[in-house]
C-alpha positions in Angstrom: 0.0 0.0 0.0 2.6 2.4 0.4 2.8 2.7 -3.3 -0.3 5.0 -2.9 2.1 7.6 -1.4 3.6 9.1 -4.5 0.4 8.0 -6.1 -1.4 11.1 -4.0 1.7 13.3 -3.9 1.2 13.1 -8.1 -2.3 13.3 -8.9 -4.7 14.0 -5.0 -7.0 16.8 -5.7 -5.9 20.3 -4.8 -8.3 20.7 -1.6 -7.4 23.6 0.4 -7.6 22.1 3.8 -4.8 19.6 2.5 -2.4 22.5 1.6 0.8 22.8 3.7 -0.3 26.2 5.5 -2.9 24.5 6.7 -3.9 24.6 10.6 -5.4 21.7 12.9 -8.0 24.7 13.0 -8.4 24.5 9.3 -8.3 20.3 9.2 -10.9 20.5 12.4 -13.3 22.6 10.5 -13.0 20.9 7.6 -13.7 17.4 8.9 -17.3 19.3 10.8 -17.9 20.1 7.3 -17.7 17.0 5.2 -19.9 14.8 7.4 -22.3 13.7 4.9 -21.7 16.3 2.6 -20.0 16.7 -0.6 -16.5 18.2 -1.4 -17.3 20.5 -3.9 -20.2 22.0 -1.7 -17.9 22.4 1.3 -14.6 24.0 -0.3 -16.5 27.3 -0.6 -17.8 27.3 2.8 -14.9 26.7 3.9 -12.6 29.2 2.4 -15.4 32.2 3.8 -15.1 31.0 7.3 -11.9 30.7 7.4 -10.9 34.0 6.4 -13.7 35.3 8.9 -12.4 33.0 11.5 -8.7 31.8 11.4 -8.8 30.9 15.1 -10.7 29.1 17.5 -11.4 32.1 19.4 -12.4 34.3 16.7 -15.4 31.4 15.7 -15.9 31.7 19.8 -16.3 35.3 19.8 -19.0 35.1 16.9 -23.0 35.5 17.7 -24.8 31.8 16.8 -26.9 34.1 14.7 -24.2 34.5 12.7 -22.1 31.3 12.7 -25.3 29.7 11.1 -25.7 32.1 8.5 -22.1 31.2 7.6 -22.6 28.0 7.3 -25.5 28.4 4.8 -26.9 25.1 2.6 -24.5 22.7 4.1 -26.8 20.6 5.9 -27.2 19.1 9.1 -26.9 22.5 11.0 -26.3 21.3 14.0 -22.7 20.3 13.4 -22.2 24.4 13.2 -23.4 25.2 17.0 -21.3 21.9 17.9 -18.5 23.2 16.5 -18.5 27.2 17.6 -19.1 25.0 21.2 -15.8 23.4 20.5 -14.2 26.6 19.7 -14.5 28.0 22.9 -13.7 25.2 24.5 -10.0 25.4 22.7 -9.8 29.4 23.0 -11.1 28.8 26.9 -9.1 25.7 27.9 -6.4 25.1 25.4 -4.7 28.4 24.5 -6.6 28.4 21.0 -4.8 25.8 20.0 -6.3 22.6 18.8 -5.4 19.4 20.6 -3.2 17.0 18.8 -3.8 14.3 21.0 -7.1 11.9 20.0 -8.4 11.1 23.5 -8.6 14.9 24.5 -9.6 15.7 20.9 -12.7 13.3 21.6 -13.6 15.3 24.6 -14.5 18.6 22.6 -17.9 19.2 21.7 -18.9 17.4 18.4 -15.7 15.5 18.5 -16.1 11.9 17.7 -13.5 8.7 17.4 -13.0 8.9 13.4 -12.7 13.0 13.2 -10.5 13.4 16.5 -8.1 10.2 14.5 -8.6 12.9 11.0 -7.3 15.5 12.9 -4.5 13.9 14.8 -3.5 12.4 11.2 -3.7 15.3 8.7 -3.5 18.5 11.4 -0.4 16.9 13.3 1.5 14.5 10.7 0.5 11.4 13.4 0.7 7.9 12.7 -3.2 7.0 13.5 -5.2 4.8 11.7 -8.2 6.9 10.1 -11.2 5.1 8.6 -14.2 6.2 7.1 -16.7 4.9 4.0 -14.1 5.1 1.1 -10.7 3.7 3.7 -13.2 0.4 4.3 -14.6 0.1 0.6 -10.7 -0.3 -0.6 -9.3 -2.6 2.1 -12.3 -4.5 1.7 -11.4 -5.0 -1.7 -7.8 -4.4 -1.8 -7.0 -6.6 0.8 -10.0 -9.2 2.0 -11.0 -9.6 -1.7 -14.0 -8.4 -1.2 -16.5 -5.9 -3.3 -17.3 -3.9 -0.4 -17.0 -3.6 3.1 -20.5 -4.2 4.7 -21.5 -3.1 8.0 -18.7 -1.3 10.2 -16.6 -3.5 12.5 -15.6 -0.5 14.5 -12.3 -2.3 15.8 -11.6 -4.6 13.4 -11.8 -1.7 10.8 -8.8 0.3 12.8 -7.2 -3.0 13.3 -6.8 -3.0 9.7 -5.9 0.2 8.4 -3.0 0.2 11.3 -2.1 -2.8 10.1 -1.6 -1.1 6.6 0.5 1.6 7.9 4.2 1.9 8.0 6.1 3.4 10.6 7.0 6.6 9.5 4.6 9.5 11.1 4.4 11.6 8.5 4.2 8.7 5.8 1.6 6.9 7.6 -0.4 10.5 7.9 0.1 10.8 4.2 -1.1 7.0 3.4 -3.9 8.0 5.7 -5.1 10.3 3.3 -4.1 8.2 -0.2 -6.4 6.1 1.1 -9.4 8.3 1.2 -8.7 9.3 -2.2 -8.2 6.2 -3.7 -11.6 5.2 -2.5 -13.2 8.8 -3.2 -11.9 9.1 -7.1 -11.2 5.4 -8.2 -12.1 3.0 -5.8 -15.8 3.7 -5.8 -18.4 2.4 -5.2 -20.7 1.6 -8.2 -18.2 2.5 -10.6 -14.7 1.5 -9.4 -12.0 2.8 -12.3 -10.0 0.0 -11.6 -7.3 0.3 -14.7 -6.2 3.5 -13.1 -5.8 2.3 -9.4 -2.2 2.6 -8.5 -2.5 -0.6 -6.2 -4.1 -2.9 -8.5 -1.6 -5.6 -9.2 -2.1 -6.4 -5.6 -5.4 -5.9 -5.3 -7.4 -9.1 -3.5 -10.6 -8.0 -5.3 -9.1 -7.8 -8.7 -7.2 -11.4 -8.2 -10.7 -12.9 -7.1 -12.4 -12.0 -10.2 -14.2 -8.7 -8.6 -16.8 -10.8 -7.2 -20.1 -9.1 -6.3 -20.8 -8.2 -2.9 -23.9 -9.5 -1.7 -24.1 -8.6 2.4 -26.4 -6.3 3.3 -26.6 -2.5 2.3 -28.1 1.2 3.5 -31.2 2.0 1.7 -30.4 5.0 0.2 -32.2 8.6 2.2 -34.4 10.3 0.6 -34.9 14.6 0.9 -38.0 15.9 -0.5 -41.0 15.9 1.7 -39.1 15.1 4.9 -38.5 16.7 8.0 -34.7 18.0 7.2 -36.0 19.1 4.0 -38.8 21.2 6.3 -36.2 22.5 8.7 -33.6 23.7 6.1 -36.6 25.8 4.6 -37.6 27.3 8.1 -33.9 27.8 8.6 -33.9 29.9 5.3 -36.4 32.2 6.5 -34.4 32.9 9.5 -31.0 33.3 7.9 -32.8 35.6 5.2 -34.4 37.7 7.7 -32.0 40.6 8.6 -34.9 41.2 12.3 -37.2 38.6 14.0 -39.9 37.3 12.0 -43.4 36.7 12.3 -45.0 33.0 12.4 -46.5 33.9 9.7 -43.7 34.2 7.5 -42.3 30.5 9.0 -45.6 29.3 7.8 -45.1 30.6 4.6 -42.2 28.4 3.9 -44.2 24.8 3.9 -47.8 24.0 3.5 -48.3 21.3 5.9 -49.0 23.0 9.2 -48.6 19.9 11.2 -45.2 19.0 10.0 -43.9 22.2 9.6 -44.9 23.0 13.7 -43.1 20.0 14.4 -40.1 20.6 12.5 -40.1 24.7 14.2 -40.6 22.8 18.0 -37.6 20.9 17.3 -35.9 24.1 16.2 -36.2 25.7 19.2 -35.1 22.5 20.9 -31.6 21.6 19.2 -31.1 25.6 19.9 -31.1 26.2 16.5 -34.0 28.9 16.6 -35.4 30.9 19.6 -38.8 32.9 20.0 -38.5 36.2 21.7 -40.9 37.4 24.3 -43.1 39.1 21.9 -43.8 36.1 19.7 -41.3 36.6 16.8 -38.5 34.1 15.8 -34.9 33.8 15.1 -31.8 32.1 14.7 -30.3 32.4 18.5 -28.0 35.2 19.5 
């Protein structure tokens, strides 16, 4: 596998979070930003917040209000409160510096195993076995022969992704990452490009005849008509509105009254909207 090293140096896309000036600030928001969410929508994101907040405390020091205007259509808005939260816990606690090591990482708010490994791995050069969707999908078929990698085996997945990597910190960081290209741009999914893949002489998969893989799979999620779709649109309406808006105007926004009351009560209860005294809504201060 460590053939995939000068296989990324050569061709990995140019993603600015990967570039050498690149903080563990940068890396840490990046990795808040790409849960369940596609590259290309994130890199813009990205590059506005962080030239309005190049340091923990500076995200700290922003209103909510304002944090999730900045983080716009990305989805799953939650993930931007969690992650002003762990902002000033590092400007607060750790000299506004992000932690490099993964079990104190894992204590910040919004911190899980897999990005407190990300960071430690591409933020600090470390030698930590990193595994998401694409990392199991290629050792599943690069190395067990199989077409993909099922359900995750949370230990036995880190097992075997350290097992893969060498000794070297910063090559180990950097196969960490050739990885999670390989299975992002070639190793795919539906449509593996397998006459490009850098490790396909010793590929299990390939040497088995690319069997099929017939274990169980995620139905895919659907969008329209559901109760994200519901709350993105009441979000809009609040992120639009430069004062506090009416009820009316939330109601405006979808037609079913009894789902869109329920989406707005849940709102108001992941903190993600308030109502002021005198009736009116908004995203919290």
């Amino acid at each position: 596998m460590e053939s995939l090293v000068p296989w990324f140096a050569a061709t990995a896309r140019d993603l600015p979070w990967r570039r050498p000036e690149t903080t563990p600030w940068g890396v840490l928001v990046s990795e808040f930003m790409l849960q369940q969410t596609p590259v290309a929508r994130v890199e813009p994101v990205w590059l506005r917040w962080m030239a309005e907040w190049p340091v923990p405390s500076a995200l700290a020091a922003a209103p909510r209000a304002d944090v999730l205007r900045a983080w716009g259509k990305l989805g799953y808005p939650r993930r931007a409160l969690r992650l002003h939260q762990a902002a000033v816990v590092i400007a607060t606690e750790h000299g506004d510096v992000v932690p490099g090591d993964v079990d104190v990482l894992e204590s910040l708010p919004g911190v899980g195993s897999y990005t407190a490994r990300a960071v430690a791995a591409f933020g600090y050069g470390k030698r930590c076995p990193v595994v998401d969707t694409n990392v199991r999908r290629v050792v599943a078929r690069a190395v067990h022969g199989r077409g993909d990698a099922g359900p995750a085996r949370v230990r036995a997945d880190l097992a075997d992704v350290e097992a893969l990597l060498p000794a070297d910190e910063p090559t180990a960081a950097t196969l960490s990452a050739a990885l999670m290209e390989l299975g992002a741009v070639v190793c795919t999914a539906r449509s593996p490009r397998c006459a490009a893949c850098p490790v396909r002489a010793d590929c299990a998969w390939q040497a088995a005849g690319r069997p099929e893989y017939t274990g169980p799979r995620k139905a895919p999620q659907g969008f329209a008509g559901t109760d994200r779709q519901v709350r993105g649109r009441l979000l809009d309406v609040l992120r639009g509105a430069s004062e506090p808006v009416e009820k009316a105007a939330l109601d405006r926004a979808w037609s079913d009254a009894a789902q869109r009351d329920r989406c707005l009560d849940s709102l108001l209860v992941d903190g993600l909207a308030e109502q002021l005294d005198d009736g009116r809504f908004a995203l919290p201060a």
